[in-house]
Legacy VTK file of the C-alpha trace (Angstrom):
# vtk DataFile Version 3.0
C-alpha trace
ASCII
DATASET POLYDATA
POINTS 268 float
21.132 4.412 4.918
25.016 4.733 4.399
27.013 1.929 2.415
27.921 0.412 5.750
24.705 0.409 7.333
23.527 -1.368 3.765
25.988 -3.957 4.272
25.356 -4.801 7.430
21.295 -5.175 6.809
22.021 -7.665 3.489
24.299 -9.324 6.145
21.519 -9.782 8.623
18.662 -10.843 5.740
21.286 -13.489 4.652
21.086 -14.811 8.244
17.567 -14.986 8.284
16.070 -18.422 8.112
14.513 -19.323 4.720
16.053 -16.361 2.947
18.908 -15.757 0.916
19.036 -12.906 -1.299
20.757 -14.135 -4.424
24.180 -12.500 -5.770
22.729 -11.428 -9.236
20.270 -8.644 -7.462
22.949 -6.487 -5.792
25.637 -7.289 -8.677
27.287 -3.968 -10.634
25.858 -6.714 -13.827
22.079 -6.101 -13.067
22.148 -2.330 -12.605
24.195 -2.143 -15.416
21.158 -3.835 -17.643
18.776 -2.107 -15.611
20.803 1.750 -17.307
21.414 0.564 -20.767
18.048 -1.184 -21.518
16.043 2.619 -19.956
18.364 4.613 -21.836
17.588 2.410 -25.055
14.559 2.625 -24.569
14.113 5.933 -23.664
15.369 6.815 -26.784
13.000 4.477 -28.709
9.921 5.927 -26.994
10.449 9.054 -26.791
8.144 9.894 -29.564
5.184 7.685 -28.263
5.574 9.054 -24.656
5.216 12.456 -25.964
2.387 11.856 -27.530
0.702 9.907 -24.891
1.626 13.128 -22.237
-0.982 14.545 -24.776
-3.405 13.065 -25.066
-3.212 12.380 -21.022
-3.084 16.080 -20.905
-6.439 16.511 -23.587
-8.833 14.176 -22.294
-8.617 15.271 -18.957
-7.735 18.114 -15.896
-4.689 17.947 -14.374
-1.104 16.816 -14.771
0.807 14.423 -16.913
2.137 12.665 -14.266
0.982 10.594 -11.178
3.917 11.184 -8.809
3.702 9.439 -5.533
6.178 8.117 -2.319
6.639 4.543 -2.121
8.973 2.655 -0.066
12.320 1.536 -1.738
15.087 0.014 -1.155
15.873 0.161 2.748
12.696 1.317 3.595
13.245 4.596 2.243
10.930 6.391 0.270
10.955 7.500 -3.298
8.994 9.384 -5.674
7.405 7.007 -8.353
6.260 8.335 -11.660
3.287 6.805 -14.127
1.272 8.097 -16.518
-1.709 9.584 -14.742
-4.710 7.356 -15.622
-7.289 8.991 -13.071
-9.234 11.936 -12.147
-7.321 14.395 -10.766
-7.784 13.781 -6.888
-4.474 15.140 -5.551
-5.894 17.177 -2.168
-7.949 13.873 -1.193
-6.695 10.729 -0.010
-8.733 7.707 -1.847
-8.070 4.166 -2.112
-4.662 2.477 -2.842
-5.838 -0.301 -4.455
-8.147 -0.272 -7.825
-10.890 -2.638 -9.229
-12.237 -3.234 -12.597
-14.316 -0.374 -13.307
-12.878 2.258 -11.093
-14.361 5.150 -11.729
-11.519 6.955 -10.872
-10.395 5.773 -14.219
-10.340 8.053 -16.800
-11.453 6.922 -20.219
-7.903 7.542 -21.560
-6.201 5.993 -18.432
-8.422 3.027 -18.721
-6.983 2.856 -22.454
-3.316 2.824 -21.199
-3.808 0.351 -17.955
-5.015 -2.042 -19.967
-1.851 -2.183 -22.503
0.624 -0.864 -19.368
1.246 2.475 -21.294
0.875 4.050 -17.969
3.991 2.467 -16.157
7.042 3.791 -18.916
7.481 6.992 -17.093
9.114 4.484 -13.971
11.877 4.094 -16.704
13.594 7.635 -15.219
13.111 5.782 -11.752
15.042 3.061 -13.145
17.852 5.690 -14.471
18.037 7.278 -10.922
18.452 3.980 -9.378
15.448 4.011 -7.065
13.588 1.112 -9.142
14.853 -2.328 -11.335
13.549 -3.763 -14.462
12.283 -6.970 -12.102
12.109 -6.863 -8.472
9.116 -6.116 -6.084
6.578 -4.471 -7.266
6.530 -0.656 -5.044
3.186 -1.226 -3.194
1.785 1.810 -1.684
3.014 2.866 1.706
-0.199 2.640 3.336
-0.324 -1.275 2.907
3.145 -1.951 4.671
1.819 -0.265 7.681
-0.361 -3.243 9.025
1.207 -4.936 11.688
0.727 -8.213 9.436
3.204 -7.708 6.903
5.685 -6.414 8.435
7.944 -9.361 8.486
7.493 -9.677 4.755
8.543 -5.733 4.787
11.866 -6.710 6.316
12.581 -8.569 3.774
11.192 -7.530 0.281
12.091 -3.974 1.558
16.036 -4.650 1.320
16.550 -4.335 -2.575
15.480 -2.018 -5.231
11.809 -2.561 -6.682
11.020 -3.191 -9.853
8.998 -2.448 -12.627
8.003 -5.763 -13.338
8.097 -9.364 -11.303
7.033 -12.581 -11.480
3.840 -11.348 -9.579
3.223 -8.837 -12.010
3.101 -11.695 -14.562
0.982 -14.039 -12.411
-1.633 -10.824 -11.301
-2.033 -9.899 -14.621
-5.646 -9.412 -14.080
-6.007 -8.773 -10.805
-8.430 -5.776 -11.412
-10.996 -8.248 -12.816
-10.245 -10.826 -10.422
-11.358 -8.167 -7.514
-14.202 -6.568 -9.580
-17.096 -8.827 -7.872
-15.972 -6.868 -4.340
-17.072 -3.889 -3.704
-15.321 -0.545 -3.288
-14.747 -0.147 0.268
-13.310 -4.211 0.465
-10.993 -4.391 -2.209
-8.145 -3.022 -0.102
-8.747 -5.051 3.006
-8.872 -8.312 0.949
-5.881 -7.043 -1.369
-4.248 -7.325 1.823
-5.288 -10.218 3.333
-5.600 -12.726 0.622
-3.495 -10.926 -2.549
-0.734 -9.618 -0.627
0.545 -12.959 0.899
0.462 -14.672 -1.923
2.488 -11.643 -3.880
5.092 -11.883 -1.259
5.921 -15.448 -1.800
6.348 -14.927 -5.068
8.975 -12.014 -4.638
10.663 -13.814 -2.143
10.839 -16.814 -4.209
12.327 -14.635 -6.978
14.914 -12.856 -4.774
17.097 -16.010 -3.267
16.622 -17.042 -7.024
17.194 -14.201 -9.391
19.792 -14.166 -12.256
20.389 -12.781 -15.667
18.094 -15.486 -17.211
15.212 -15.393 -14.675
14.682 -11.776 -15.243
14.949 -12.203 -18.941
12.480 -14.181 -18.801
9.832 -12.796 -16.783
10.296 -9.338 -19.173
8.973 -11.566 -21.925
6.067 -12.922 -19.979
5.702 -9.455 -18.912
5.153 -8.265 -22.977
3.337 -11.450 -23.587
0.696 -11.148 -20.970
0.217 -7.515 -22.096
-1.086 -8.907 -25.646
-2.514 -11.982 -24.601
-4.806 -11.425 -21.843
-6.216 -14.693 -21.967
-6.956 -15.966 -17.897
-4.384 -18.652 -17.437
-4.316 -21.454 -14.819
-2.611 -18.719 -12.258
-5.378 -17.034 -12.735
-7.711 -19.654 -11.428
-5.696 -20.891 -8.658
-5.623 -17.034 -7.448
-9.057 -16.322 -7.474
-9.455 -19.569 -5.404
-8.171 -17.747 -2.600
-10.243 -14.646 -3.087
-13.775 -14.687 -0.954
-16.636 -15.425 -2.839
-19.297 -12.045 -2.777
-22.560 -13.002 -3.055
-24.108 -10.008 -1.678
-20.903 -7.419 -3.273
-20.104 -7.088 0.098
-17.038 -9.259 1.714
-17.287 -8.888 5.836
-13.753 -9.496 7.086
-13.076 -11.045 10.004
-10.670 -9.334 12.602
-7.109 -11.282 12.178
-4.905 -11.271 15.282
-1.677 -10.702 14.526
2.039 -10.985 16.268
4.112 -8.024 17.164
6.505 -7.933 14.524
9.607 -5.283 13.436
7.644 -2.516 12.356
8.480 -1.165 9.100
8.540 2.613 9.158
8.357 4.486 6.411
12.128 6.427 5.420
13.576 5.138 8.216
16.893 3.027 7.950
15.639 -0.436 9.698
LINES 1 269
268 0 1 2 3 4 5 6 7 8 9 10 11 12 13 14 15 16 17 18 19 20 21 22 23 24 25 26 27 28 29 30 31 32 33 34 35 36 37 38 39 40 41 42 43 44 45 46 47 48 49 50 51 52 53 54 55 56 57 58 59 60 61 62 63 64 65 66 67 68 69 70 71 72 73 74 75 76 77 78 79 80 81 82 83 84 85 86 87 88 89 90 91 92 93 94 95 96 97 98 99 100 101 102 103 104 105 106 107 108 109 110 111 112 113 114 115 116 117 118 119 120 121 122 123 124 125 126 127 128 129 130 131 132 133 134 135 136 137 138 139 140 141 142 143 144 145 146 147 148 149 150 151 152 153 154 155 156 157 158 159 160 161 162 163 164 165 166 167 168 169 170 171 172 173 174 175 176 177 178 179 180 181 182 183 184 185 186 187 188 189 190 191 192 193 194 195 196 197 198 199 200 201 202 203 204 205 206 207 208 209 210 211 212 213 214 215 216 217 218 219 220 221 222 223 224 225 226 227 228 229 230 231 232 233 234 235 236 237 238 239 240 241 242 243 244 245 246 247 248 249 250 251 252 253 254 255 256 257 258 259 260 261 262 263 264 265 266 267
């Protein structure tokens, strides 16, 4: 997408009913926090990354790194970088979305998910500009695809993800919350009854994002990583969930509208 074409869309999502993306998230201010604090703390980590890339590298086959295309900004897709925390599955396509007790999940990468270890390597996104410290969270491509969400792609799909967001803060524990489903229904309830509610939240935080908002949701980020006590979010979330009697959720078919599609690295 070309500076003009960029314009133009942030013009159109500003016309859009209910949504006004605030000034903070495009401003030269933000992405000039986002390159400071990754450099700084590149720097300070560069020790401990190491040495996790190690021990990633001796407990299990494979490579360091779990590289995958997500949607970005504009629709287009990037190449995100984590720790790798799972088997090494590259030539087969599994599931997007994980549950407690994955056992994809190496012991190791079970380790690091639990204290986040596994997301620093998204600090060179940051540096190349594909990802923020806060903004949407870069959901696999395979769950913007349903006709459902595409509205919601419009939207969240017009700024930079983020490492961190005030869903990442409120989902804390979403693996435990979907550990009573099994296997082949955690990604068609992640999308139905997760998803929805995760969008809200992001589009709450984008018409109301500033310096201070996403100051503070970095330290409820850190604090939820050491206290992983279930909070009243927590609660109210897995309200929403189905209840599995049987570990086995049967989902309804949901009609749906015809909405703008979202297709993946194409300028909408």
């Amino acid at each position: 997408m070309t500076a003009n074409g960029e314009a133009t869309r942030q013009s159109e999502l500003q016309g859009e009913p209910g949504f006004a993306l605030s000034p903070w998230y495009s401003s030269i201010w933000k992405r000039t926090f986002d390159v400071v604090a990754a450099v700084s703390l590149l720097i300070l980590l560069c020790v401990p990354m190491m040495l996790i890339a190690l021990a990633v590298k001796l407990t299990s086959p494979g490579p360091v790194f779990f590289r995958q295309r997500r949607p970005g900004r504009g629709g287009r897709e990037f190449i995100i970088f984590k720790f790798r925390s799972m088997i090494d599955n590259r030539r087969r396509e599994g599931r997007v979305v994980t549950r407690a007790a994955d056992p994809r999940v190496t012991r190791f990468g079970g380790f690091m998910r639990k204290w986040k270890l596994d997301e620093l390597p998204q600090l060179f996104n940051v540096l190349r500009a594909e990802m923020s410290f806060v903004g949407p969270r870069p959901l696999p491509t395979r769950l913007w695809q349903h006709p459902s969400v595409q509205e919601w792609a419009v939207r969240v799909l017009s700024v930079r993800p983020g490492i961190t967001s005030q869903a990442t803060v409120n989902f804390r524990n979403e693996e435990e919350l979907l550990a009573h489903l099994s296997f082949e229904d955690v990604e068609e309830v992640y999308r139905r009854s997760i998803m929805p509610l995760k969008m809200a939240m992001e589009l709450e935080y984008l018409c109301n994002a500033s310096f201070t908002s996403d100051m503070r949701i970095i330290f409820k980020t850190v604090l939820r990583v050491f206290h992983r006590h279930q909070p009243v979010n927590d609660l109210r979330i897995s309200e929403c969930l189905p209840v599995d009697r049987a570990n086995s959720v049967k989902v309804e078919p949901q009609p749906s509208t015809p909405k703008k599609e979202y297709v993946p690295g194409v300028d909408g």
